[in-house]
LOPANU-493351 format. One record per residue (C-alpha): residue number from 1; chain; z, y, x. Coordinates in steps of 0.05 Angstrom, whole numbers, plus 5000, padded with zeros to 4 digits. Layout:
<nodes>
   seq   mol     c3     c2     c1
   NUM     A      Z      Y      X
...
</nodes>
This chain:
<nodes>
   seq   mol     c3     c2     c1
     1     A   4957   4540   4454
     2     A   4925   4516   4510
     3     A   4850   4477   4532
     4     A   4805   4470   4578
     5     A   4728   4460   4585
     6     A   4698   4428   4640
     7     A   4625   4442   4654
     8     A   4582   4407   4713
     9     A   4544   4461   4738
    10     A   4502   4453   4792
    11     A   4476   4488   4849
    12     A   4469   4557   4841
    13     A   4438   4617   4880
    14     A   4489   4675   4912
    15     A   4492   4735   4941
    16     A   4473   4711   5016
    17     A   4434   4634   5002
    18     A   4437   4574   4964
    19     A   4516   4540   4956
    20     A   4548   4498   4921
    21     A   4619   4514   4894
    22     A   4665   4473   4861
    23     A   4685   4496   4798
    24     A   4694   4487   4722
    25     A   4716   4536   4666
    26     A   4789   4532   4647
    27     A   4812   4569   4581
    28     A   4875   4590   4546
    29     A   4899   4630   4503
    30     A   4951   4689   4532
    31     A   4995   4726   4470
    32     A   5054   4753   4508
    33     A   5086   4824   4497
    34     A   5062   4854   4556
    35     A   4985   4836   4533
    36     A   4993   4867   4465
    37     A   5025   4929   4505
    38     A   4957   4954   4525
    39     A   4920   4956   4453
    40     A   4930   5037   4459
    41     A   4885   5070   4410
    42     A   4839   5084   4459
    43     A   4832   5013   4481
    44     A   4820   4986   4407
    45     A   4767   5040   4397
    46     A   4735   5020   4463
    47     A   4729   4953   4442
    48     A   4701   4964   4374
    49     A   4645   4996   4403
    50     A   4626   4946   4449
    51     A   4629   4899   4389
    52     A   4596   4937   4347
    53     A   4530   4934   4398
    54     A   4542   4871   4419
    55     A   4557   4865   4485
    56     A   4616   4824   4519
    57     A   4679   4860   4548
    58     A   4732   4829   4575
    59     A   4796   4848   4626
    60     A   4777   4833   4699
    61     A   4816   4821   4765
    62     A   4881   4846   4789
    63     A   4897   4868   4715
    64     A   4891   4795   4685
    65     A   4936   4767   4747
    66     A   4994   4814   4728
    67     A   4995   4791   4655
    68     A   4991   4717   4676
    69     A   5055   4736   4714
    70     A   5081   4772   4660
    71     A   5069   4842   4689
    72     A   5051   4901   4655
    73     A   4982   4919   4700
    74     A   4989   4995   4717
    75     A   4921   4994   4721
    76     A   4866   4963   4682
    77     A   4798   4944   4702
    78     A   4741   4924   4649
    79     A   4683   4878   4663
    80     A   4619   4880   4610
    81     A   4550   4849   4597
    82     A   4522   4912   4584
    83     A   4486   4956   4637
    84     A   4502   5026   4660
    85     A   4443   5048   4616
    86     A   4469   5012   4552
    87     A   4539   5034   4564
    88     A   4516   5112   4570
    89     A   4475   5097   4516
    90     A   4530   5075   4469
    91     A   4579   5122   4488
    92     A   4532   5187   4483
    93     A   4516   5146   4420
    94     A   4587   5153   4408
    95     A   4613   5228   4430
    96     A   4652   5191   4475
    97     A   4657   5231   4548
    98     A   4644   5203   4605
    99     A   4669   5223   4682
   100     A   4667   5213   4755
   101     A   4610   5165   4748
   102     A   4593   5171   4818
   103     A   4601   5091   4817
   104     A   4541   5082   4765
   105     A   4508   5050   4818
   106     A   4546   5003   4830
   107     A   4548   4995   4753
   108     A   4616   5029   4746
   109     A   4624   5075   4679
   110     A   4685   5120   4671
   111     A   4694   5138   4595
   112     A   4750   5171   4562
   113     A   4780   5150   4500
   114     A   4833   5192   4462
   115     A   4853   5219   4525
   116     A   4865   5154   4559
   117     A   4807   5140   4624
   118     A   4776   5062   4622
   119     A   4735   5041   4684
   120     A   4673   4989   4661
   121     A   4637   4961   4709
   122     A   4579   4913   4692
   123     A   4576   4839   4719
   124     A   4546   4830   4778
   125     A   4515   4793   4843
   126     A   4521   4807   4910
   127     A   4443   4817   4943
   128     A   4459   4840   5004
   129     A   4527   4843   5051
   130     A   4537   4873   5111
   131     A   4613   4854   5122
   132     A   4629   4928   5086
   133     A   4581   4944   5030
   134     A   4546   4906   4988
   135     A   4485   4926   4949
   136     A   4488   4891   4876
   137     A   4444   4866   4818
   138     A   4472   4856   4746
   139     A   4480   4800   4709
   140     A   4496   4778   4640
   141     A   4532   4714   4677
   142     A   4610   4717   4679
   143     A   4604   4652   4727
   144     A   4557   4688   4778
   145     A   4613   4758   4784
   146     A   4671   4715   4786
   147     A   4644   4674   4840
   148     A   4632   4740   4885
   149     A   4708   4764   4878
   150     A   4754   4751   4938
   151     A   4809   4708   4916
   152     A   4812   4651   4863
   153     A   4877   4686   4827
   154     A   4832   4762   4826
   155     A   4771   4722   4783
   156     A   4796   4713   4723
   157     A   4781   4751   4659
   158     A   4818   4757   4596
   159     A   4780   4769   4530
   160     A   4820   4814   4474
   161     A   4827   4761   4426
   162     A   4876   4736   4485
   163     A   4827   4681   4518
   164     A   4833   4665   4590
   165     A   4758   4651   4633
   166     A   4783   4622   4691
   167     A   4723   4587   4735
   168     A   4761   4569   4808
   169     A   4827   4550   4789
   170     A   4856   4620   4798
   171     A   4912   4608   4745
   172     A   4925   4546   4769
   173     A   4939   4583   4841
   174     A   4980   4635   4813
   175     A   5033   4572   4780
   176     A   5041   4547   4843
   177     A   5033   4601   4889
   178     A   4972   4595   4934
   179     A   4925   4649   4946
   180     A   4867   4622   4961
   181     A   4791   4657   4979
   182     A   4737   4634   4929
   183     A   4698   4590   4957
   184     A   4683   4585   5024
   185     A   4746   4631   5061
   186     A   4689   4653   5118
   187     A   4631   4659   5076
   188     A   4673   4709   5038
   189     A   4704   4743   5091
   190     A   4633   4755   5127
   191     A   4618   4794   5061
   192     A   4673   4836   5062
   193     A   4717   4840   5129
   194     A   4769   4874   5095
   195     A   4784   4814   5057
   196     A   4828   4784   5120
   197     A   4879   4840   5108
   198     A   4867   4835   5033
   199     A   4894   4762   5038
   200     A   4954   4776   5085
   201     A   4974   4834   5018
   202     A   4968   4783   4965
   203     A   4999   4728   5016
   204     A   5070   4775   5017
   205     A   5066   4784   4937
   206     A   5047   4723   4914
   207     A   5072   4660   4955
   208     A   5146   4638   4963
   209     A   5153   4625   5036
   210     A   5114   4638   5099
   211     A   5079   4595   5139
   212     A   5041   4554   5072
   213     A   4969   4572   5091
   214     A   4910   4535   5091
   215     A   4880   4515   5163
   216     A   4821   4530   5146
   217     A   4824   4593   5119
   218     A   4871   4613   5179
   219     A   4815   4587   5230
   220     A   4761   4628   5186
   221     A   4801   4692   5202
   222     A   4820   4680   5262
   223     A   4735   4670   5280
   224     A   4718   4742   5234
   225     A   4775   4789   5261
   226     A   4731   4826   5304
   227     A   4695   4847   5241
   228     A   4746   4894   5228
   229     A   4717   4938   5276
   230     A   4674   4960   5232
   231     A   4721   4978   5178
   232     A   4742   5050   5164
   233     A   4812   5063   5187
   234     A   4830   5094   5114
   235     A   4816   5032   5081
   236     A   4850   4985   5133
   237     A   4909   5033   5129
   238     A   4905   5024   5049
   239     A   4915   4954   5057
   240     A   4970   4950   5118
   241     A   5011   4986   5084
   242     A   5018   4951   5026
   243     A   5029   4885   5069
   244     A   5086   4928   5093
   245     A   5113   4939   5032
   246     A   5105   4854   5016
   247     A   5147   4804   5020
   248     A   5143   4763   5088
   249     A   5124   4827   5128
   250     A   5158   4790   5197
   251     A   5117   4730   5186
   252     A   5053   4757   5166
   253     A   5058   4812   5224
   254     A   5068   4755   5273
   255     A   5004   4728   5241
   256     A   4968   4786   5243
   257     A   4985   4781   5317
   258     A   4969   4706   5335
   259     A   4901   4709   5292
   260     A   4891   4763   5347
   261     A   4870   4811   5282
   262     A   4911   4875   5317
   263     A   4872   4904   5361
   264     A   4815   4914   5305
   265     A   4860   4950   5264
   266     A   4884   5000   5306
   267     A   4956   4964   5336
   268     A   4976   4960   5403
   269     A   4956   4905   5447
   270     A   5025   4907   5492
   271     A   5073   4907   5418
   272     A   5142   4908   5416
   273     A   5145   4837   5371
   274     A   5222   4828   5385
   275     A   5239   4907   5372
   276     A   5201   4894   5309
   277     A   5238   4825   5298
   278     A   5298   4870   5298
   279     A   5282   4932   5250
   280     A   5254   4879   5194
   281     A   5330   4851   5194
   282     A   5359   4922   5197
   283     A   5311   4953   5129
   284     A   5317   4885   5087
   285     A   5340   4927   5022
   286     A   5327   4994   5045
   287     A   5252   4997   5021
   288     A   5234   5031   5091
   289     A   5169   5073   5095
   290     A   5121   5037   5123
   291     A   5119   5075   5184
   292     A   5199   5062   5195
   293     A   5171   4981   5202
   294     A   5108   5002   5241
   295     A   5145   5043   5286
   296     A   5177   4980   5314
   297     A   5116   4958   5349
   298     A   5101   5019   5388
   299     A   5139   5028   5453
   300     A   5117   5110   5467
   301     A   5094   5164   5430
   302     A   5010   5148   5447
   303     A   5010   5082   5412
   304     A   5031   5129   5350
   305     A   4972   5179   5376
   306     A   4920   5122   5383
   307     A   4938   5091   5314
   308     A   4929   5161   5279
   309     A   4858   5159   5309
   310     A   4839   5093   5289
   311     A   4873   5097   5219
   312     A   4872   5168   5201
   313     A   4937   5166   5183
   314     A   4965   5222   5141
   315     A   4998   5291   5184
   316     A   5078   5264   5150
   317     A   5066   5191   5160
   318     A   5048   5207   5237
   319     A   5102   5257   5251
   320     A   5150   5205   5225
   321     A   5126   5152   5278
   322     A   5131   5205   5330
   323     A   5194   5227   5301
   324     A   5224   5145   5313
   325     A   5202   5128   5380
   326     A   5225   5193   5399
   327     A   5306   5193   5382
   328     A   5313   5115   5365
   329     A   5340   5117   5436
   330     A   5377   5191   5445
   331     A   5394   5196   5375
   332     A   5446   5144   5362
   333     A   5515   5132   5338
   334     A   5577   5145   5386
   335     A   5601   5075   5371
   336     A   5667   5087   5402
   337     A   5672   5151   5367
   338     A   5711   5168   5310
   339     A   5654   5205   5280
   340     A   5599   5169   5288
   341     A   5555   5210   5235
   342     A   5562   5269   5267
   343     A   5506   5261   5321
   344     A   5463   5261   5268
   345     A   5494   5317   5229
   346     A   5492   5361   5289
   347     A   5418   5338   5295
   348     A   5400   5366   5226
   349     A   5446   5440   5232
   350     A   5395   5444   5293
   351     A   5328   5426   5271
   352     A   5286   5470   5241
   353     A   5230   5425   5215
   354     A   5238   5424   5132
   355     A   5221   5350   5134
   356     A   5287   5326   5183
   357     A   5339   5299   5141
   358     A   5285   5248   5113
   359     A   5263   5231   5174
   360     A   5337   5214   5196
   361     A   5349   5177   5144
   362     A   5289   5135   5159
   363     A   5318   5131   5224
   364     A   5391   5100   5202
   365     A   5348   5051   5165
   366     A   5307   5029   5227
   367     A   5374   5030   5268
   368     A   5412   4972   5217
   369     A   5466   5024   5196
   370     A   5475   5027   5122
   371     A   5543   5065   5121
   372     A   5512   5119   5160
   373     A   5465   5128   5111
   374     A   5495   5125   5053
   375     A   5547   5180   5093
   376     A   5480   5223   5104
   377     A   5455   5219   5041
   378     A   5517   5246   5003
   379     A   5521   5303   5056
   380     A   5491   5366   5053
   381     A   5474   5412   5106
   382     A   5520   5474   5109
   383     A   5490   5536   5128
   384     A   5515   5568   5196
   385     A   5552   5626   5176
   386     A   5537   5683   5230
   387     A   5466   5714   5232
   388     A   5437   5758   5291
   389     A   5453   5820   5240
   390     A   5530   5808   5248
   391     A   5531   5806   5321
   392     A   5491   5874   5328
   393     A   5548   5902   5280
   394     A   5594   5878   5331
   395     A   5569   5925   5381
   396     A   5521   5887   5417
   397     A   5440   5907   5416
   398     A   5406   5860   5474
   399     A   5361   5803   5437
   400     A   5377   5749   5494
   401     A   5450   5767   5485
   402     A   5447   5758   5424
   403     A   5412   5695   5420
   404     A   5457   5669   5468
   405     A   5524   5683   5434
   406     A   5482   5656   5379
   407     A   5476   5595   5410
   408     A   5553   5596   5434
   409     A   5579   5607   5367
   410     A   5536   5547   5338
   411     A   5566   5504   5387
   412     A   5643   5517   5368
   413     A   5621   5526   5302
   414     A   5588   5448   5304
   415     A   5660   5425   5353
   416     A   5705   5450   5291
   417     A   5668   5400   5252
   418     A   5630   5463   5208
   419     A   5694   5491   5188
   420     A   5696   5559   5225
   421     A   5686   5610   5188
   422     A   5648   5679   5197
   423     A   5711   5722   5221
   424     A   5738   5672   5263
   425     A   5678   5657   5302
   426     A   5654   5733   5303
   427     A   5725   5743   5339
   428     A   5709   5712   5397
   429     A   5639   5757   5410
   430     A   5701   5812   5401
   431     A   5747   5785   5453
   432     A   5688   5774   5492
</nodes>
């Protein structure tokens, strides 16, 4: 069943000055199987309650976009009329517990309902921006909080009897694929900087094809970029990486690029764009870390360095980086070979880092070469079968002799393709 209300509102007054938006309330009604999925226990009781004191709750955001698209949510976010002060009240009310409500003031309740968490947070209007925080009032109006959201197809709400509140077209965007800022693209940008990478994430999930942006909302990044700057690196790198992990990663790179948004977010300004060009064709179906595709742009080991200190990047997700620019070059195939997996093999018997054969295979997948990875993968390293404890018992006592035969005995042991076996290889400290 499906209807929709149009309502002429006029002029209204937002977070930052007086606008006008063009809008009108579209509904539906929403009954698929992955909707009914989420009436848990927990969920039904939650909603009783809210009922019972009379106050509106409804499914906001990201959740009501996934079951438009007929997506399961993984997570769900609630939206309410009722303060932090009535929601504590009703759920004390209740015996309901409630946690980590370190985001009251921002009118976020955590409760927990047979043993299932639910995050509430009341509506609200932006007072105050500063490009990364915002400080909020509340509202009863489900007009004035969807109007403050980012993106027309992340302001919808869903109410439980299956009703979809959708005032900006957002579920009209989602049918055809747009993703579109709500509103004015650099009045909402300026509230939130982090919004530019925000759009480039839901750009590579949501749209078809690259290249189908709107001028104007291109022009309005391009003119905010620098406001990055004054983003923390751990949410930027929240975000990057999950444009990564999109669809259109080549194109949207490229964009990220020619919008001249990289050197705000902690890329370097002298990129390798054709190495990275490269690697996205080499990964396609490989579901590469996002450090294998990132890894691509930096031509030495600093770039990785600098990046860590604008991001804060996590200790594995660096090493990795260091670990590509280092051996994309040394560490390669013997093309001509007739073993060309066993550069790498002989890499791994010698490492010692616990972390290595991940790494490599990371490696093969930035290098284009899916047989050698699938060879790697099924491989397992043998262990070297001599230890410092047989040589002594073959007579000899001095440590740097010993690790030197060591050493020796790897070698032939690595030429005989691992197939040596103790007393073989023990005979030649012997004859020696």
């Amino acid at each position: 069943m499906l209807r929709c209300l149009l309502h002429p509102w006029g002029p209204s007054l937002g977070g930052t000055g007086l606008h006008l938006l063009k809008r009108h309330l579209f509904t539906m009604k929403l009954q698929s199987p992955e909707f009914q999925s989420l009436f848990t226990e927990g969920l039904k009781s939650l909603t009783e309650l809210f009922v019972k004191e009379k106050h509106e709750l409804r499914i906001a955001g990201g959740a009501v976009r996934d079951l438009l698209n007929g997506v399961k949510p993984q997570d769900v976010d609630f939206a309410t009329t009722a303060t932090p002060e009535q929601m504590k009240g009703l759920f004390q009310a209740a015996g309901v517990r409630m946690i980590n409500n370190k985001g009251e003031k921002h009118g976020t309740i955590t409760a927990r309902l047979h043993q299932e968490n639910f995050e509430i947070t009341t509506l609200r209007i932006d007072v105050v921006t500063d490009g990364r925080h915002a400080e909020v009032e509340f509202t009863t109006d489900w007009l004035r909080d969807a109007e403050r959201r980012d993106l027309t197809i992340n302001s919808m709400f869903l109410g439980f009897d299956g009703t979809l509140y959708d005032y900006f077209n957002g579920y009209e965007d989602l049918k055809n694929k747009k993703v579109r800022f709500v509103g004015h693209a650099k009045k909402r940008i300026q509230e939130d900087y982090l919004r530019i990478l925000r759009y480039f994430r839901f750009y590579g999930r949501i749209v078809d094809k690259p290249g189908d942006h709107d001028p104007e909302t291109l022009e309005a990044i391009a003119e905010n970029a620098s406001g990055l700057a004054g983003i923390s690196g751990e949410r930027i790198w929240v975000e990057l990486k999950k444009i990564l992990g999109g669809n259109h990663v080549n194109h949207l790179l490229h964009l990220i690029y020619d919008l001249d948004v990289a050197p705000y977010i902690g890329l370097p300004a002298n990129a390798s764009l054709e190495e990275f060009d490269k690697v996205c064709k080499n990964v396609e179906g490989f579901s590469p870390k996002p450090m294998t595709l990132l890894a691509s742009l930096f031509k030495v080991q600093d770039d990785v360095t600098k990046l860590d200190l604008r991001l804060k990047i996590s200790k594995e997700e660096k090493n990795l980086g260091l670990f590509i620019v280092r051996h994309r070059q040394d560490l390669v195939k013997a093309v001509d070979g007739p073993e060309p997996l066993k550069p790498y093999q002989d890499f791994l018997i010698d490492c010692r880092e616990p972390d290595a054969g991940a790494r490599v295979q990371e490696l093969l997948k930035y290098q284009g070469e899916p047989g050698l990875l699938r060879g790697l993968q099924r491989w397992s390293v043998p262990p070297f079968p001599v230890s410092g404890h047989d040589i002594r018992k073959a007579g000899i006592s001095s440590g740097k002799e010993i690790g030197a035969l060591l050493q020796q005995l790897r070698d032939q042991w690595k030429q005989s393709g691992y197939q040596m076996q103790k007393d073989e290889l023990l005979s030649h400290v012997r004859k020696s």
